[in-house]
DRENZAGU-917619 format. One record per residue: residue in one letter; x, y, z of N, C-alpha, C in turn. Coordinates in steps of 0.1 Angstrom, whole numbers, plus 5000, padded with zeros to 4 digits. Each point is the difference from the previous one (the first is absolute). Layout:
<sites>
<A,<X,Y,Z>,<X,Y,Z>,<X,Y,Z>> ...
</sites>
This chain:
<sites>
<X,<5436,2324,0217>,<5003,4987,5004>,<4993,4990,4991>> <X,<5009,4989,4994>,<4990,4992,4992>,<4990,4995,5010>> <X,<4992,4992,4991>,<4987,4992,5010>,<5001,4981,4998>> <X,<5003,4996,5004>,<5002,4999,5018>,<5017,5000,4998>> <X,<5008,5010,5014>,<5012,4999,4997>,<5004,4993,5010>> <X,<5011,4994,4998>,<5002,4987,5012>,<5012,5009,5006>> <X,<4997,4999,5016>,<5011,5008,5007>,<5007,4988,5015>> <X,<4997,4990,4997>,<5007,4991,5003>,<4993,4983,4999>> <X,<5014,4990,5000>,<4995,4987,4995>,<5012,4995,5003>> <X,<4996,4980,5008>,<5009,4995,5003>,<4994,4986,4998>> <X,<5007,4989,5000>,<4997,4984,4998>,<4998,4995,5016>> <X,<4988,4993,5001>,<4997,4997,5012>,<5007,4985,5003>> <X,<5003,4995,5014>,<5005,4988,5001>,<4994,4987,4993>> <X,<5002,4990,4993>,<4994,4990,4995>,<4998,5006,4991>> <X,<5001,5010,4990>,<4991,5001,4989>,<4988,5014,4998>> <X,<4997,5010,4993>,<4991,5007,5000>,<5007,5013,5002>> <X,<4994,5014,5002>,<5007,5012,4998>,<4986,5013,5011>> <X,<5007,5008,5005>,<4988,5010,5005>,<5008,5012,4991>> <X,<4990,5006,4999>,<5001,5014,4991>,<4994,5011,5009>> <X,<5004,5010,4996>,<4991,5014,5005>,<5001,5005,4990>> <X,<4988,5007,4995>,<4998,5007,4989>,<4991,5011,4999>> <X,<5002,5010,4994>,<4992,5015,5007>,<4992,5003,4985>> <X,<4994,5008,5003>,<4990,5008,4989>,<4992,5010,5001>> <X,<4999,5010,4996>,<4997,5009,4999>,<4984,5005,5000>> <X,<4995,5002,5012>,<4982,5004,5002>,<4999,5012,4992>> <X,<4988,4997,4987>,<4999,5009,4993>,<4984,5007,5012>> <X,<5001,5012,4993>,<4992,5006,5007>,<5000,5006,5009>> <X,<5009,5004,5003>,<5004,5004,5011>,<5005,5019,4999>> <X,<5000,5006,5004>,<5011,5015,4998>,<5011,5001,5009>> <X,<5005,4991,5009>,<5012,4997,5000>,<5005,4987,4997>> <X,<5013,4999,4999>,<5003,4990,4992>,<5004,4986,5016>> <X,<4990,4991,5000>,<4997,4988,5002>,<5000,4986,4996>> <X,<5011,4993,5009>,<5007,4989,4999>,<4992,4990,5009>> <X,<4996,4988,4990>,<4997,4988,5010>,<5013,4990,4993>> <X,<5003,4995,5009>,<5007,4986,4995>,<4991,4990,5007>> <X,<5004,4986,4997>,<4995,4988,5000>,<5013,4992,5003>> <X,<5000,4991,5015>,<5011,4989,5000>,<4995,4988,4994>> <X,<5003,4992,4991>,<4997,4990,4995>,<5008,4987,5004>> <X,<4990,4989,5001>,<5012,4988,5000>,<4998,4988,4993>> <X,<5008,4995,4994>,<4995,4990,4987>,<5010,4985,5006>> <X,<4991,4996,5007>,<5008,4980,5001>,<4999,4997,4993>> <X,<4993,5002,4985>,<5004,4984,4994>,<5012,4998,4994>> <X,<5011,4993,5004>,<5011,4996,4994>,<5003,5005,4984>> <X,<4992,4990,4995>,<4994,4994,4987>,<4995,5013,4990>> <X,<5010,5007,4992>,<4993,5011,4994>,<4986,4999,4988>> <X,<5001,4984,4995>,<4984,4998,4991>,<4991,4998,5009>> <X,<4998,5001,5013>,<4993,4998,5012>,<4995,5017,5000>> <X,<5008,5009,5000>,<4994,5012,5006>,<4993,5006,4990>> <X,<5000,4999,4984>,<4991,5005,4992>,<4989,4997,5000>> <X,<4993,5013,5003>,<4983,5000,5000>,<4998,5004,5017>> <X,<5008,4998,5005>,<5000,5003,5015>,<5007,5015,5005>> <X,<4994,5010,5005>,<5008,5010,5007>,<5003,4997,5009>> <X,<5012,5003,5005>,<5002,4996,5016>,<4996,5004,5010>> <X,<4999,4998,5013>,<4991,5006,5011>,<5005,5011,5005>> <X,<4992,5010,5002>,<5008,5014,5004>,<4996,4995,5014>> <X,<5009,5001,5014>,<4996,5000,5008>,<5005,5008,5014>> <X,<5009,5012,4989>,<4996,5013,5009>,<5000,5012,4991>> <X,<4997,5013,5002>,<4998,5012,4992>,<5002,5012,5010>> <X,<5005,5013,4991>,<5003,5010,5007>,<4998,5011,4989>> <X,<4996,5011,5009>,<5000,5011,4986>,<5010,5009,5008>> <X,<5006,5008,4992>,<5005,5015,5000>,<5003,5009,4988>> <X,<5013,5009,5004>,<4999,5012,4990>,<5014,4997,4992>> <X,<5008,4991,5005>,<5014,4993,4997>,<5002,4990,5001>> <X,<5011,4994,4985>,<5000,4985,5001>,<5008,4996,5014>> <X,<5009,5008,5008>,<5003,5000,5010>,<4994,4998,5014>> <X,<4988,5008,4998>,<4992,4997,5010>,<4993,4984,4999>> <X,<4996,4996,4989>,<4993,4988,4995>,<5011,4991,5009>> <X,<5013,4999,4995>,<5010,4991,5005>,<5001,4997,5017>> <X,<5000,5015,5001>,<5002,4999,5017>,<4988,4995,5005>> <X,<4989,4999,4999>,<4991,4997,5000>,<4997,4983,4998>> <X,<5007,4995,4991>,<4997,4989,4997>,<5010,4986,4998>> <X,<5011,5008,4995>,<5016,4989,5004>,<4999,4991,5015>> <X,<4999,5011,5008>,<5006,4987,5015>,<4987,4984,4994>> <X,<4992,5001,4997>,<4991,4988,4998>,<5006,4993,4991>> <X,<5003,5009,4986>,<5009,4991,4989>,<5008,4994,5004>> <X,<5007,5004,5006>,<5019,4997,5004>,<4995,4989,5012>> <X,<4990,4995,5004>,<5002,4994,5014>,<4988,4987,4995>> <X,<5007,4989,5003>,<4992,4985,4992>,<4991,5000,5011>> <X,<5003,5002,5012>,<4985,4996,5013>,<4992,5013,4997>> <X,<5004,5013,4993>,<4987,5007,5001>,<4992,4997,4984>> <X,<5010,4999,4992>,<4993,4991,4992>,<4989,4991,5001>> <X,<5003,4991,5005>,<4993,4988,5006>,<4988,5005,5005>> <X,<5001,5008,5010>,<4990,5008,5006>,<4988,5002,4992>> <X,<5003,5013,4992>,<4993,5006,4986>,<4994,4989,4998>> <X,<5008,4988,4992>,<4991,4993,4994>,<4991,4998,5007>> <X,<5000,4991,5014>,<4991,4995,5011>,<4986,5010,5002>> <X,<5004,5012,4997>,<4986,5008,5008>,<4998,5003,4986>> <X,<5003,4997,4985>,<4996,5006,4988>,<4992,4988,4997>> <X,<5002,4984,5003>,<4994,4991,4999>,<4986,5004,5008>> <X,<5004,5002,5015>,<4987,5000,5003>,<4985,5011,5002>> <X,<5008,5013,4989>,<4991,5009,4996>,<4992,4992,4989>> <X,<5009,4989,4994>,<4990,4997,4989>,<4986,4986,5002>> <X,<5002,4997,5014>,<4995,4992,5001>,<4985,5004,5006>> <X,<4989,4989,4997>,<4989,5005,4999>,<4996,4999,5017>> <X,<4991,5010,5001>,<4994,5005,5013>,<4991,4985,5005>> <X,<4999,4996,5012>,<4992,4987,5001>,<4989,5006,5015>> 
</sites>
């Protein structure tokens, strides 16, 4: 499997794209899959250089299949989207 291989990707409403993308956990003696859902708003592609997009969900398994099932229903769905983002914003926000 190349590194990182994209096993699905779509253009979000208004502008921006979510990806899933898998890669291969070295180290391991079986063979172990994490993918990463990603989602990139900014419209504006000289906007997103320098910027990775926010992963704001992740899954491991042993198949890019399993990754998928695992992690499409969120891709494919703009309120679970939305979601992700919401609770991936507020993992990053500082403890008070």
């Amino acid at each position: 499997m190349p590194s990182p291989a994209l096993l699905y990707t779509r253009a979000l409403p208004g502008g921006g794209f979510v990806v899933i993308e898998a890669t291969e956990v070295v180290g391991n003696a079986d063979t172990t899959l994490h993918a990463a859902l990603c989602v990139e708003r900014r419209v504006d592609p000289s906007r997103r250089a320098g910027h990775a997009p926010p992963v704001v969900a992740e899954a491991r398994g042993t198949s890019p299949a399993q990754l998928l099932e695992a992690l499409y229903p969120i891709a494919a769905d703009n309120v679970a989207v939305a979601q992700h983002i919401l609770l991936w914003q507020a993992r990053r926000r500082p403890s008070s």
